[in-house]
C-alpha positions in Angstrom: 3.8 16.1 -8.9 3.1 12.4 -7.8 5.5 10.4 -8.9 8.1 11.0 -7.1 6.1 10.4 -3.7 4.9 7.4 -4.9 8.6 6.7 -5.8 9.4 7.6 -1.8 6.2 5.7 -0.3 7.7 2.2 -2.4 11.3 2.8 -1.9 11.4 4.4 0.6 9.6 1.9 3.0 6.7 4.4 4.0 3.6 2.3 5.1 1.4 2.9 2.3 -1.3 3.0 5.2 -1.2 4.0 8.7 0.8 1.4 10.4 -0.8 -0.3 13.9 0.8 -2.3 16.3 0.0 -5.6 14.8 0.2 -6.7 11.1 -3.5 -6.6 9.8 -5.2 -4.6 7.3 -9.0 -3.6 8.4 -11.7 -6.4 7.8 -13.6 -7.0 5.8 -17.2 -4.3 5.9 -14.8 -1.8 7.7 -16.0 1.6 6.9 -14.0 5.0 7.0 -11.0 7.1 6.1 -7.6 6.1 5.6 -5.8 8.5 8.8 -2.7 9.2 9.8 -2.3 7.0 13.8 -3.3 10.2 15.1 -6.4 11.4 13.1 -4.7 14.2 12.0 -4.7 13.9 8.8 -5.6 11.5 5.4 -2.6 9.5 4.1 -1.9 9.2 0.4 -2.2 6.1 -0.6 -1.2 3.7 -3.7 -4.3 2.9 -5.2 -4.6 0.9 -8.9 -8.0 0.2 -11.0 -7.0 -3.4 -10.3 -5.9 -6.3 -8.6 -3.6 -7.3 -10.9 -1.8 -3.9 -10.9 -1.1 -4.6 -7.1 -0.1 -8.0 -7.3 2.4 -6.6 -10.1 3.9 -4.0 -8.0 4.0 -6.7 -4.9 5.8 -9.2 -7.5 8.4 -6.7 -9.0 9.0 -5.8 -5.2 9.8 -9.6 -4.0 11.9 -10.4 -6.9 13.6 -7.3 -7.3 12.7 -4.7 -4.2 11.3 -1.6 -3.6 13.1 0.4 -6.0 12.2 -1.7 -9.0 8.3 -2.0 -7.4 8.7 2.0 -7.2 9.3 1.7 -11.1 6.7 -0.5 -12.0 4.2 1.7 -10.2 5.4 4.9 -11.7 4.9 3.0 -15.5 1.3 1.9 -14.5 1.0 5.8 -13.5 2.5 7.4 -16.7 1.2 4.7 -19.2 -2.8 5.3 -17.9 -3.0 6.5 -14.6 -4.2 2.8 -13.6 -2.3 3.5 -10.3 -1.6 6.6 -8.3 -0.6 8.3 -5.1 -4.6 9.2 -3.7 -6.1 9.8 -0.5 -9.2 8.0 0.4 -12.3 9.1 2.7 -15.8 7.3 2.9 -14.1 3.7 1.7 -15.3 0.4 2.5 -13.7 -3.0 2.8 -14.9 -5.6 0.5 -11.5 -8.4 0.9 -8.2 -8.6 1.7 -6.0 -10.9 0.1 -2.5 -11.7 1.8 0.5 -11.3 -1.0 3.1 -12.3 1.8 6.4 -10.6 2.8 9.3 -9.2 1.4 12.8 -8.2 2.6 14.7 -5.2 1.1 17.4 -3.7 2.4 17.1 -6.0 6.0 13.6 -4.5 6.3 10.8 -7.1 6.5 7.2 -5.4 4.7 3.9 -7.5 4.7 1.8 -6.7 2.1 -1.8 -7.3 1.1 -4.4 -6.1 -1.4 -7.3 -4.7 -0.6 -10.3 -4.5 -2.3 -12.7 -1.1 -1.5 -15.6 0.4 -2.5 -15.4 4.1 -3.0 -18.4 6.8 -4.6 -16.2 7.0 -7.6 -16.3 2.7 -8.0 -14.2 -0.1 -6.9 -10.3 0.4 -6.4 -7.2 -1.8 -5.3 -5.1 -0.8 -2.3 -2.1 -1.6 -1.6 -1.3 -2.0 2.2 2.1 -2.7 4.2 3.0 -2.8 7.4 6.8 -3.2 8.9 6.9 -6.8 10.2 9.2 -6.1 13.4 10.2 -9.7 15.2 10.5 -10.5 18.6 13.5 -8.4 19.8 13.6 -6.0 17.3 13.4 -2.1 17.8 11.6 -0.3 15.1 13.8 2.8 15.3 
């Protein structure tokens, strides 16, 4: 069942992408498959039929935190599928569009939605990264 992992990537404070070393989703006309750091294998990802569905989840996360975004995902999910857990091969980058940070439980997340083509049509991603600040461990 998907829900609940797409419960655990939101509120649990997964990167919804493989994570890199600095806090960037890929550019624009990047072409590939969404990999865990070491190739190994593709990562699930939220993905919604729209922008608006992202910027919801983003919104519900920065004025109520990842547990509530977790909710608000799982109802676009159960209402109409319009967002679910997915992995993605053979995607390409159309834009990114910075939705800024947010801080839950003293974890800092930057998140932005991207826009890729895929041979099933054009889908929303939502990307985070951990934002770790000079000094801090990410243990």
């Amino acid at each position: 069942m998907r829900t609940p992992i797409l419960a655990a990537m939101l509120v649990g404070g997964l990167a919804l992408i493989p994570g890199k070393a600095s806090a960037n989703p890929p550019p624009d006309g990047w072409s590939g498959s969404y990999r865990s750091p070491d190739g190994a294998h593709l990562i699930p990802l939220v993905v919604c039929s729209s922008k608006e569905k992202v910027q919801a989840i983003f919104d519900e996360a920065a004025a109520q935190g990842f547990e509530k975004a977790s909710a608000k995902a799982m109802a676009f999910y159960k209402a109409d599928g319009s967002c679910q857990l997915a992995t993605l091969s053979g995607v390409t980058v159309r834009e990114s569009d910075d939705l800024g940070e947010v801080i839950d439980r003293e974890q800092t997340e930057h998140f932005w939605s991207i826009h890729i083509v895929t041979a099933q049509g054009d889908r929303f991603v939502m990307y985070k990264e951990r934002v770790v600040h000079v000094g801090q461990t990410t243990a």
